[in-house]
N, C-alpha and C positions, 0 to 999 in steps of 0.2 A: 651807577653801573653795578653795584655790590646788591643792590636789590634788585634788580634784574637778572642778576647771576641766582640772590636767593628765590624770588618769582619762580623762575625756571627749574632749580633743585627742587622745591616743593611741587612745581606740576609732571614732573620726571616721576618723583617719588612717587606722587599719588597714582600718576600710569602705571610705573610698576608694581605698587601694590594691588591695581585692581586685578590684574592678569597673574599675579603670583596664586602657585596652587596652594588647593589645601584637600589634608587629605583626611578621608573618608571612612573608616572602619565601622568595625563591629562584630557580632555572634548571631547566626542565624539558629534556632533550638526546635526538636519535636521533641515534645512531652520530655524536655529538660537532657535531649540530646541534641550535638551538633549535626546539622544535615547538610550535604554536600551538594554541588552542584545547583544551588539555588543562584536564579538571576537577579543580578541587584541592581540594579540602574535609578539612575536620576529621570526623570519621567521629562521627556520631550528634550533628552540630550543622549547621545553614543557616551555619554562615561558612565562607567559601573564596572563590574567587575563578579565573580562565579567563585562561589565558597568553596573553602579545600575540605576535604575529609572530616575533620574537625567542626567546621560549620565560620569559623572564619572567613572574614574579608578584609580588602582592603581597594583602594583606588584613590587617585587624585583627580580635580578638577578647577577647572579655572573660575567656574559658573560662581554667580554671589546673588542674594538676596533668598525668595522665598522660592521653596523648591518642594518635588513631592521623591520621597525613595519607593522604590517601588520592589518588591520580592516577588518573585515568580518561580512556580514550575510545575509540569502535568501535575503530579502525585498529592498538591496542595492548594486550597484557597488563595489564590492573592491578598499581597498585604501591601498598604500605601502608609508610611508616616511623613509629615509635615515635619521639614525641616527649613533652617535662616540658614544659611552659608555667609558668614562674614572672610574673620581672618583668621581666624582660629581654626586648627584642626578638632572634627566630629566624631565620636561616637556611638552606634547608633545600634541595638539591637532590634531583637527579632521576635517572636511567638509563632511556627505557624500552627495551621488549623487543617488536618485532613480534606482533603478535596471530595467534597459530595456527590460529585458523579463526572469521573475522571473518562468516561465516555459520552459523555454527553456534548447537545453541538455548543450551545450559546450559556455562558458562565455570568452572572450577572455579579458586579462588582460595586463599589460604592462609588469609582470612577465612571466615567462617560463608557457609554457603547460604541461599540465598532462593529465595522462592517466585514470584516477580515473572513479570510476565508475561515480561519481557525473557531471564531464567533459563531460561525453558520454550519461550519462542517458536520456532516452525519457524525463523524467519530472523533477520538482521541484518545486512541489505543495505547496502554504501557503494554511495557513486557508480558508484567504480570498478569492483566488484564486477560492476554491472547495464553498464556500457559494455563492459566486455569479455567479457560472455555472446554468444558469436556466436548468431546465430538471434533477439537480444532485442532487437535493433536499437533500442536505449537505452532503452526503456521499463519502468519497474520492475514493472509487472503482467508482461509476456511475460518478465519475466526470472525470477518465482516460480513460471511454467510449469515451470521445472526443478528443483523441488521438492517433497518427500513431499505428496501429501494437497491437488495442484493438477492438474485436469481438463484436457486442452487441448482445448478447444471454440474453433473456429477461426470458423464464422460468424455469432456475436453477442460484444459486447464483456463484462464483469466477469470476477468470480474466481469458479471455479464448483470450492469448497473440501469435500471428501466427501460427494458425494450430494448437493449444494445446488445450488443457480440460483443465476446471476451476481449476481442480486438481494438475496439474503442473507446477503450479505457487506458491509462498510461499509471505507471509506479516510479516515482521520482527519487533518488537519495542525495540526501544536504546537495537539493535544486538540480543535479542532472538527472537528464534520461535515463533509466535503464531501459537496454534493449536486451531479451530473450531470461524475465525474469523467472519465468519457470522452466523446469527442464524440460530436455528433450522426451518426446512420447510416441507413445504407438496409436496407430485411432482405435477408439474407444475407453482408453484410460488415460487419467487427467494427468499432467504432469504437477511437480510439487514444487515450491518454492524452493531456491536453491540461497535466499539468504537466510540467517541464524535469524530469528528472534530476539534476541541479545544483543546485535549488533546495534539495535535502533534503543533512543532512548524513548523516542516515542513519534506517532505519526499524522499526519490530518488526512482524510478520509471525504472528499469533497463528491457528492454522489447529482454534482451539476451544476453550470452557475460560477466555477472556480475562476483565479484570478487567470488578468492576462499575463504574468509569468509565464505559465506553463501552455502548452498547444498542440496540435495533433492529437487530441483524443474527443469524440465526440457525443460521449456520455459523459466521465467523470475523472477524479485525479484521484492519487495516493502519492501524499508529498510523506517520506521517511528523513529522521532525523537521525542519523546516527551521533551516539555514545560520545563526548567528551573526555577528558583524563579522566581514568579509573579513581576509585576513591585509595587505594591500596594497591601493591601486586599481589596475583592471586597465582593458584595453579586451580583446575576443575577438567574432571572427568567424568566422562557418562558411560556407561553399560547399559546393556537390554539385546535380548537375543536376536536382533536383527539390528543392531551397529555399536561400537565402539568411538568414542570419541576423549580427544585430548587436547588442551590447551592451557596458554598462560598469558598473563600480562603485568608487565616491569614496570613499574615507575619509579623517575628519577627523585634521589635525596630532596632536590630543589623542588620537587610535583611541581614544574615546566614544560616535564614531555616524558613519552612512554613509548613503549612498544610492545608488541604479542602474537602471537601467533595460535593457528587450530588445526587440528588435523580429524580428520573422520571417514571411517569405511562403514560401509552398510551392504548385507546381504538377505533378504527375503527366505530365500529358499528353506530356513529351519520352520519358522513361522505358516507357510506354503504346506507342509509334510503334516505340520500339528491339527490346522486346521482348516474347514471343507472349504477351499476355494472356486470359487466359481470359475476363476480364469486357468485355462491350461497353458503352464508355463515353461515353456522347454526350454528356456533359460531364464532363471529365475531370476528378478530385477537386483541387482547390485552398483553399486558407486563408491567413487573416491574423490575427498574432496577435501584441500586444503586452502587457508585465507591468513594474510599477517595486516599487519595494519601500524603504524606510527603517528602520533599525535602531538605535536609542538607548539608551544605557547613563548612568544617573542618577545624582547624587551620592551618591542615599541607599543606592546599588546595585541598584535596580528596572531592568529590562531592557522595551522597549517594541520589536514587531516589526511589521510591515506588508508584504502583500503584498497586491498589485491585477494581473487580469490580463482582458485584453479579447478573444478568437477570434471568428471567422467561419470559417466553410465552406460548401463545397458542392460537388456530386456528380449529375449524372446517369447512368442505367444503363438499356440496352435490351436485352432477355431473349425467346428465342421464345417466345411462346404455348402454350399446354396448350391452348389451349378452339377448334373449328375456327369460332369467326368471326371470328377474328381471329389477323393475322401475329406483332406482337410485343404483350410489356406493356413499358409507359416508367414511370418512377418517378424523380423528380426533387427535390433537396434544397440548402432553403438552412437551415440552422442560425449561431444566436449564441448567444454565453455572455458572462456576464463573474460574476468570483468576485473577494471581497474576505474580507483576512482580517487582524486584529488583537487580537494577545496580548499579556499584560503578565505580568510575574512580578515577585518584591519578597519580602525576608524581614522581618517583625516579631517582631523577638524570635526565640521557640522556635518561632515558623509560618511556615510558607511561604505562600505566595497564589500559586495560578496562574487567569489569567481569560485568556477569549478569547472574538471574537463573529467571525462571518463571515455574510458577505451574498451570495448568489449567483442572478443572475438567468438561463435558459434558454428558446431560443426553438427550435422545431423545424416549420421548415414542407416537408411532403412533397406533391409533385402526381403524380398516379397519372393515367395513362391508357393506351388502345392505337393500336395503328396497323394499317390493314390497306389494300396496296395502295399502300405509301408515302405513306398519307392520316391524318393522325394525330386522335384525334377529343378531344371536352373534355376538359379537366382535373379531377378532382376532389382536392380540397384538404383532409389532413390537418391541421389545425393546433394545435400545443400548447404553451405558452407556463407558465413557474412562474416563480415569488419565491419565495424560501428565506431565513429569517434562522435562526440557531443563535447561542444564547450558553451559554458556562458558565465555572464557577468551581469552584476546588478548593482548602481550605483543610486545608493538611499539619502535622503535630505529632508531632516524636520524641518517643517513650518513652523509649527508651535507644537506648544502638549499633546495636543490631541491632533495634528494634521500631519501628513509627510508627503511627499512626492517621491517617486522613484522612476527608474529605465533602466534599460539595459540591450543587450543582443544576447543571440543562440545561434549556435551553429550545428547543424546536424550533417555527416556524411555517413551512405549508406553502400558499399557495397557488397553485393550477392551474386551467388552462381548457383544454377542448378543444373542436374544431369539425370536425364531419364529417357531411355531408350532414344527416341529422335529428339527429344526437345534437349537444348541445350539453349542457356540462356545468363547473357551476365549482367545483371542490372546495377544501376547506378543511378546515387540521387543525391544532390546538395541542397538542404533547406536550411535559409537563410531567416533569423526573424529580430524583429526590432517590437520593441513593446516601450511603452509607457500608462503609467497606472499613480493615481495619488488619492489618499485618504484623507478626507475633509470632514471635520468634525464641527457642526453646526452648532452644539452645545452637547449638556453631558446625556440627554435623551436622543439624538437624532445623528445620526452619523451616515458619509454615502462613501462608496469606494468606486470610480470612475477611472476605466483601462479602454487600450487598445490596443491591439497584437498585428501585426503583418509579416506575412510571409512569400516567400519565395520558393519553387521547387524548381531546381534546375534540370529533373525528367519532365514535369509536366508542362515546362515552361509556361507557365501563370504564376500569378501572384492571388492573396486576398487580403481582404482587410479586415479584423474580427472587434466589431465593440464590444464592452462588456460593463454591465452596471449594476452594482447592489445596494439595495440600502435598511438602516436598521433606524427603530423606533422603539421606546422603551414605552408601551402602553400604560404600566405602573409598576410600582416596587417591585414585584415578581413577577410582571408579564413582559413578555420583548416579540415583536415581529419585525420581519425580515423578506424582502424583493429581492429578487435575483434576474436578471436576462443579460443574455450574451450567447454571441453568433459564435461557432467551434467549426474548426475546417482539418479532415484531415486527410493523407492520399490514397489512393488506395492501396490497399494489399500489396505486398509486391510478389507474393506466392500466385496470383492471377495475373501476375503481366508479363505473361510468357508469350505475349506475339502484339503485333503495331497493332493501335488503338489510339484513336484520339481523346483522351481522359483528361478529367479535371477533377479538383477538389472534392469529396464529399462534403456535406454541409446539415449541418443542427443547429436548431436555436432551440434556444431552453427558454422557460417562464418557471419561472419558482415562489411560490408563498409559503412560510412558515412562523407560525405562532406557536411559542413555547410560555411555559410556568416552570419558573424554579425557584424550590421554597428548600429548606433544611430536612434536606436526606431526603427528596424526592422531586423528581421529574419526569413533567409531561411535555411532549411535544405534537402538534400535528405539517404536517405539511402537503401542501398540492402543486405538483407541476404539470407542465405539458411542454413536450419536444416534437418538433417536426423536422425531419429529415427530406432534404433533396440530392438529387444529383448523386445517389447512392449507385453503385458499381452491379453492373448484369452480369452473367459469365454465359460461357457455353463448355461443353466437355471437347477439348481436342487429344484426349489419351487416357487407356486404362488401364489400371491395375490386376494384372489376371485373379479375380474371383474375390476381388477386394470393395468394397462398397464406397468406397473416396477415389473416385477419377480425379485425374489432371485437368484441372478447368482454367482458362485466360479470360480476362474482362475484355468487354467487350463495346461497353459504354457505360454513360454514367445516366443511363434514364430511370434509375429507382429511387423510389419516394418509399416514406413513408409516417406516423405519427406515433408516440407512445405518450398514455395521459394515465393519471392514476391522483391517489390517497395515499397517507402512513402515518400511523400510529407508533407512537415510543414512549414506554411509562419505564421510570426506575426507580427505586426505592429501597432504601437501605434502612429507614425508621420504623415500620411497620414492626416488623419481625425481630427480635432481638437477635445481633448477631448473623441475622440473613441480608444478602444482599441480592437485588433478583431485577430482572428490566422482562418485559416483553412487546414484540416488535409485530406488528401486523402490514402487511404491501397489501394494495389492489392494486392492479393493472391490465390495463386495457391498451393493447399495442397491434397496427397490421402495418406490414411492410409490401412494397414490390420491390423483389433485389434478387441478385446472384442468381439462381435460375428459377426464380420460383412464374410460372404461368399466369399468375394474377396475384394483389393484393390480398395477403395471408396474416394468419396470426403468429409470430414468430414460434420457430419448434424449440427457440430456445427461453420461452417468454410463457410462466405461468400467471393466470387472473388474479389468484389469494394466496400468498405466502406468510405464515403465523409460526416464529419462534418464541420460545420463553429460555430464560436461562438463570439460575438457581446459584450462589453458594455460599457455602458455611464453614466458619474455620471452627472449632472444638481446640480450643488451650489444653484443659486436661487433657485430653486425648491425642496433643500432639497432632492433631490430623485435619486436613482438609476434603470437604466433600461437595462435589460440582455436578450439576446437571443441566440437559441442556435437550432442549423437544424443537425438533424442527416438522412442519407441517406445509406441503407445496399441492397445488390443486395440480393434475396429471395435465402434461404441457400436449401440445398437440404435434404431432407424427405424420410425414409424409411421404410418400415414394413419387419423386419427380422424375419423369422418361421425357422422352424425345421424340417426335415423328414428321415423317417429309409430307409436309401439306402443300401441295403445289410448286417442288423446286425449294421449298422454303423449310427450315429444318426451325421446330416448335418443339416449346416442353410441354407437358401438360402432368396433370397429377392424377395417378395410374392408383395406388394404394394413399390413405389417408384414414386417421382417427385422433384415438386422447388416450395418453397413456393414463392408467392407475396412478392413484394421487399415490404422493413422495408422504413418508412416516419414518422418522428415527428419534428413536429415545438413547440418549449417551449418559456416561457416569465416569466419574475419576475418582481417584484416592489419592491424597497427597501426604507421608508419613513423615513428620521431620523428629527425628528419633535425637540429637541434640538438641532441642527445644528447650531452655533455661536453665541450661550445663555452663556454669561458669569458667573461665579460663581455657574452653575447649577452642583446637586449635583445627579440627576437622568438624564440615559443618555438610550434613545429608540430608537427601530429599530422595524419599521412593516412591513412585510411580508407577499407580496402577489405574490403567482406563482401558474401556469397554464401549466401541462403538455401536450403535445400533445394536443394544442390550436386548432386544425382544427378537432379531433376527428377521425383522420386515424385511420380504422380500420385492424389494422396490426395481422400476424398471427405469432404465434412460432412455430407452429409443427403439426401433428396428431395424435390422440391416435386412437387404431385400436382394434375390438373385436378381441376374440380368433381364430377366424378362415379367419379372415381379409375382411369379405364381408362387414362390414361397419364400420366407420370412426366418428370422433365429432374432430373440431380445439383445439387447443390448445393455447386460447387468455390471455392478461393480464387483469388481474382483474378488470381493470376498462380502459374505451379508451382515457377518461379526466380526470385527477385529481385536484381539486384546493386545495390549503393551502390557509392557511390566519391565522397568528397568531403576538406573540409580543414578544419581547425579551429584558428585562429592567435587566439594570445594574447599581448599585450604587457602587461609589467609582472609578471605571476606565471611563475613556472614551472614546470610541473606535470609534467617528464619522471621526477624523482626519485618522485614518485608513483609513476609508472606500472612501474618498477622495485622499488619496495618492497613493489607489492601482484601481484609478479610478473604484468605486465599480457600 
């Protein structure tokens, strides 16, 4: 009996010793400093753990035998070391190594290839990256303008990604939707990105081909990560004569959780008086815009994030007339938003859980009228107002090191109203989707990623079913290529479903090939796709705007087709040059569509053949300075005037005026002054900014707007042909010049 008792204590024990933790630290160091927010994980398990300030770690785990640690983050090389896990607690340092081309799609590492979207993505944008693209004047959309297989369409705002409208592309933050991610606008000038820069720690930039996660877009994705715990609390202010901004961020004793807030007003009109603007502004563009945000870090290791943000704008703009009863057209804008967003993540066990919901309300009210005689006559009142709720959930599961399985659901509800002289209309839509997608790693050369997405829309009442499949091959030590297809469904418009229509999904498939080289401090890539679109949405005009060139138009069916196929070129290189860092980007493409009212298969007017960027920069130590440039080249898009006429009872469009506009030309330039630059114990840390868009004053065109009867014409130019900035940006408590030096700013 007494050995059976002891039998038993010894196989108890030994149980409990295998599942007893142990725990994991270490120092993560660049060039013999601690760096923060680096990921540490045990490779093909949820435990690890994210360095504080310092560059410390720590975590426990149950796991034993032979294991790999793994470091990760945009700004650096990966690093894997080989470790035993017995019973003993490890630790474990670090070295890393500058990340070589921290925009680049596919990183080749000494571990196995993947097929991820991140692996294959056009981009993978920092902060820093999009602040010092001169001409991107911080915004990370205008900053993807200088990248393969991105459009520059200069008088309406989105990503208008091969062949596609700004429309069907989507921008995601930590996995929801955002819906109305740039502001409100007037037609003809693009609206701006209304989130910070700053707020993201960094983004994947998927330009087709992306996973089944995300849906409803039928070019490409823009997945944004925002910002973890601060490394420190800060406070930072910006100046420049056309806005004012303030904010802060607290972290607690414990760095467990934080909180912060921004506040920002912007006014044009000083800027507008200085210099020759093209656009006549009879209320000059102004905004107000505040965001707070809280970030919590849980005992059980569940991470909770929040972000809330509130704008206002508005805009008046007075345009000669086309039509001779009148001198000008007036068009006037006040627009709100505000967008809330909260994500949780949390490991159980062998799963991960990622959840997130966001909330976003949009208001856009436009008043159209003319004037003749300097007598201005009524107003007529645009007005369009949405609620947007998005939630989803994604619940992850390794197989092994290299494999995982995942799932989840989305839920989207969408309602809108609009109000325009008779039409009045309240639309509503609930899209339902369920996805599953797993990563299968066949060895350390060949990897596949296998999804599929289905959805629901409770206006169109259909469903679809979208597969989607990639797969990666490492050809040799520095070569890797990469297959992409997958079917993208999404609804149409809902600015065009302003009367009964029997409508379904629109529809794209993509093909995608891409071979890259990446060797020490340079990268080459080429890639070829082709998309074909069916089932794309027709319109017709049922109401117009007095003297305005954008009629109210309703879909009307889904019979338009159509193709976009092309080339691209992406070279970067930071070794060549000492001290320089510089990519350049070349697009072909070859696109025609039948859609929205166009009379026959066209070349989209928003789709140029050859698109050629280069972008340049160099930071100067002694000098304190940083200098960026950046040449954008677009072959002149083609221009159409579509009318209407009754051929037999039967109302046809046909295209009345048509050409090619003047190829697209701008050369940009920045200056970046960090005047505390190797000031020790300083407790105020500045950066001055000076940029100069379209430095040579190319006078470049977007389009034509056309009277009603199309005998005459007026450009459609951007608001101004030169732009200068000049402002300041001071922060107390962090300091961020070492940055700006390591990512050769």
């Amino acid at each position: 009996m007494q050995t059976q008792k002891l039998l038993f204590l010894i196989a108890f024990l030994s149980f409990f010793l295998s599942y007893t933790q142990v725990k994991i630290t270490g120092k993560v160091t660049f060039r013999n400093k601690g760096v923060s927010d680096i990921n540490v994980t045990l490779k093909g398990t949820y435990d690890g753990a994210t360095t504080d300030a310092k560059g410390n770690f720590s975590f426990e785990t149950t796991e034993k035998g032979d294991h790999i640690l793994t470091f990760t983050h945009p700004k650096y090389n990966d690093v894997e070391k080989p470790i035993v896990i017995g019973n003993q607690d490890i630790a474990v340092d670090a070295e890393l190594k500058e990340q070589i081309n921290e925009i680049d799609a596919v990183v080749i590492s000494a571990g196995s290839i993947e097929a991820s979207d991140k692996k294959r993505a056009t981009a993978l944008l920092t902060p820093i990256d999009i602040y010092t693209t001169a001409g991107a004047d911080g915004q990370i959309s205008s900053a993807l303008n200088y990248l393969p297989g991105v459009q520059k369409v200069g008088e309406t705002e989105g990503l208008f990604i091969r062949g596609g409208t700004g429309t069907e592309s989507k921008i995601f933050m930590d996995g929801s939707l955002i819906n109305n991610y740039f502001s409100s606008s007037v037609p003809g000038i693009a609206g701006r990105d209304r989130f910070n820069t700053s707020l993201f720690k960094g983004n994947v930039f998927s330009s087709g081909g992306y996973s089944a996660l995300y849906g409803q877009a039928l070019s490409g994705a823009l997945m944004l990560e925002s910002v973890d715990l601060p490394d420190q609390s800060s406070y930072d202010f910006g100046i420049s004569p056309i806005f004012l901004s303030g904010g802060f961020q607290k972290l607690s004793d414990d760095k467990n959780h934080s909180y912060g807030a921004t506040l920002g007003y912007s006014l044009l009109s000083l800027m507008s008086n200085v210099l020759n603007f093209n656009t006549d502004f009879i209320d000059a563009p102004q905004g107000l815009n505040g965001d707070a945000n809280f970030r919590i870090k849980t005992k059980s290791g569940g991470f909770f994030k929040y972000y809330g943000m509130y704008d206002t704008n508005k805009m008046g703009v007075r345009t000669e007339s086309l039509e001779p009863d009148y001198d000008f057209a007036l068009v006037r804008l006040k627009g709100k938003n505000t967008y809330h967003n909260l994500s949780f993540k949390q490991k159980f066990g062998k799963y991960l859980l990622n959840t997130g919901a966001s909330y976003s309300y949009n208001r856009s009210d436009l008043n159209f009228s003319t004037e003749k005689s300097e007598v201005e006559s009524d107003k007529t009142q645009l007005l369009t107002t949405g609620n947007y709720i998005n939630f989803k959930a994604v619940l992850e599961r390794k197989i092994n090191k290299i494999s995982a399985v995942r799932g989840g659901v989305e839920l989207n509800n969408a309602d809108e109203k609009l109000n325009f002289e008779e039409v009045n209309k309240h639309y509503q839509d609930f899209i339902s989707s369920v996805f599953a997608e797993t990563d299968l790693g066949f060895s350390n050369q060949f990897s596949a990623k296998i999804g599929v997405r289905a959805e629901n829309s409770s206006f169109l009442n259909k469903s679809n079913i979208a597969p989607r499949l990639a797969l990666a091959y490492r050809l040799a030590q520095n070569w890797t290529t990469s297959f992409a297809y997958g079917l993208f469904y999404q609804n149409p418009e809902s600015k065009y479903i302003n009367g009964p229509a029997n409508l379904d999904f629109q529809k794209s498939q993509h093909y995608i090939l891409q071979v890259q080289r990446t060797s020490e401090g340079r990268s080459l890539r080429f890639e070829a796709f082709y998309k074909k679109y069916d089932q794309l949405i027709k319109v017709k005009d049922i109401a117009s705007i007095n003297d305005q060139s954008q009629p109210v138009q309703t879909a009307i069916n889904n019979n338009g087709y159509g193709y976009a196929k092309g080339l691209e070129l992406f070279w970067r290189d930071k070794k060549t040059f000492e001290n320089i860092d510089y990519w350049i980007s070349y697009s072909f493409l070859d696109s025609k569509r039948d859609f929205m009212n166009y009379p026959v298969s066209l070349k989209p007017n928003f789709a140029s053949e050859h698109t050629l960027s280069a972008v340049a920069k160099r930071f100067i130590p002694e000098w304190k300075l940083g200098v960026n440039l950046s040449y954008t080249y677009a072959k002149g898009r083609p221009y159409y005037d579509i009318a209407t006429k009754d051929v037999n009872g039967n109302i046809v469009s046909f295209t009345r005026n048509e050409g090619r506009l003047k190829d697209y030309n701008a050369l940009n330039l920045s200056f970046n002054y960090l005047p505390n630059l190797g000031k020790k114990e300083a407790k105020m840390f500045t950066v001055f900014v000076l940029s100069i868009s379209n430095i040579l004053g190319t006078k470049n065109v977007y389009g034509y707007n056309f009277s009603q009867d199309g005998s005459r014409s007026s450009t459609v130019v951007p608001p101004v042909n030169t732009f200068v900035f000049v402002g300041a940006f001071i922060s107390f408590g962090v300091d961020k010049t070492q940055d700006a030096i390591n990512n050769n700013l």
